[in-house]
N, C-alpha and C positions, 0 to 999 in steps of 0.2 A: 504494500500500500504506500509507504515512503517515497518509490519510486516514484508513483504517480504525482506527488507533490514535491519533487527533486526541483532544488536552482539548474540542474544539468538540464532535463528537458524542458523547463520553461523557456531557459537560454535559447533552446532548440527551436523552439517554435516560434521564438523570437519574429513579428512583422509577418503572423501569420490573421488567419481568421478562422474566432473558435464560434461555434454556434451554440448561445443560448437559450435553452427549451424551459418556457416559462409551465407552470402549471393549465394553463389556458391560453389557446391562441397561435400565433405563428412563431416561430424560431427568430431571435433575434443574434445581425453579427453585429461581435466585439471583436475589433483588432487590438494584438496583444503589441503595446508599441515597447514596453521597458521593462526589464527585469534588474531589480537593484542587485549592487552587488551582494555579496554573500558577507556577514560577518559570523566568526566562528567564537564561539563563546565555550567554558570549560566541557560542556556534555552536548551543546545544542549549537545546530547555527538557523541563525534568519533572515530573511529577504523578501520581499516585497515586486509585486507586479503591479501593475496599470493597464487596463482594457481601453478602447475608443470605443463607444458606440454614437449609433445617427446621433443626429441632432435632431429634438422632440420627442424624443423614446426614454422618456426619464424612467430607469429601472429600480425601486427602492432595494433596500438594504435586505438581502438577506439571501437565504443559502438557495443555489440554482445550479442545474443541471447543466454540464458544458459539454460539447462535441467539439474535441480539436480537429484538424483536417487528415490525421494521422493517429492511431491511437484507439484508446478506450474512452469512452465518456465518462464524465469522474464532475462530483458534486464541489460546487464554490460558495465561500461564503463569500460575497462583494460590496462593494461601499462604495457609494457616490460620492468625489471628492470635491469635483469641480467640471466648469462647461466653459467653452468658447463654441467662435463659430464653425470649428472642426467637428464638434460634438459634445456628450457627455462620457465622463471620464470616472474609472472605477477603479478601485483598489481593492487588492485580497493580499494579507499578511502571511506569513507561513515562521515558525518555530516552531523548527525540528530536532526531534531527540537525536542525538548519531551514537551510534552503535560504541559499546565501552569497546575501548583496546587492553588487551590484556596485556597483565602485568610482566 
């Protein structure tokens, strides 16, 4: 399941478009424009992405079904940050546990 929320594959899909399947209604695209980078903390690291979607499709907060163009469909939680006339703009957080290395 880790895999599925990896900074590797986000990286990946980097300037892609993932499609989001609301509970009701048509699939909406979010273009994946940024994946922050990675910081690695004693047990865990975290990093941050950013969606585009249209502009007028204001999507609230909360956990949504995503279709990358490659891949499994895998569930986000998302957060409207901010809009220009590109669109509106989403953020989903990620803190990950990494695997102990043994001693």
């Amino acid at each position: 399941m880790t895999d599925t929320y990896s900074h590797q594959r986000f990286s990946q899909q980097l300037n892609t478009t993932l499609r989001l399947v609301p509970p009701q209604g048509a699939a909406i695209p979010l273009d994946l424009i940024e994946v922050s980078q990675v910081r690695r903390f004693s047990r865990y690291e975290a990093f941050s992405i950013v969606l585009r979607g249209p502009v007028g499709c204001y999507i609230p907060q909360a956990n949504y079904s995503l279709e990358p163009q490659q891949g499994a469909p895998f569930d986000l939680f998302i957060v409207p940050i901010r809009q220009d006339q590109h669109g509106i703009y989403y953020e989903a957080t990620f803190n990950i546990l990494c695997a102990e290395v043994p001693a």
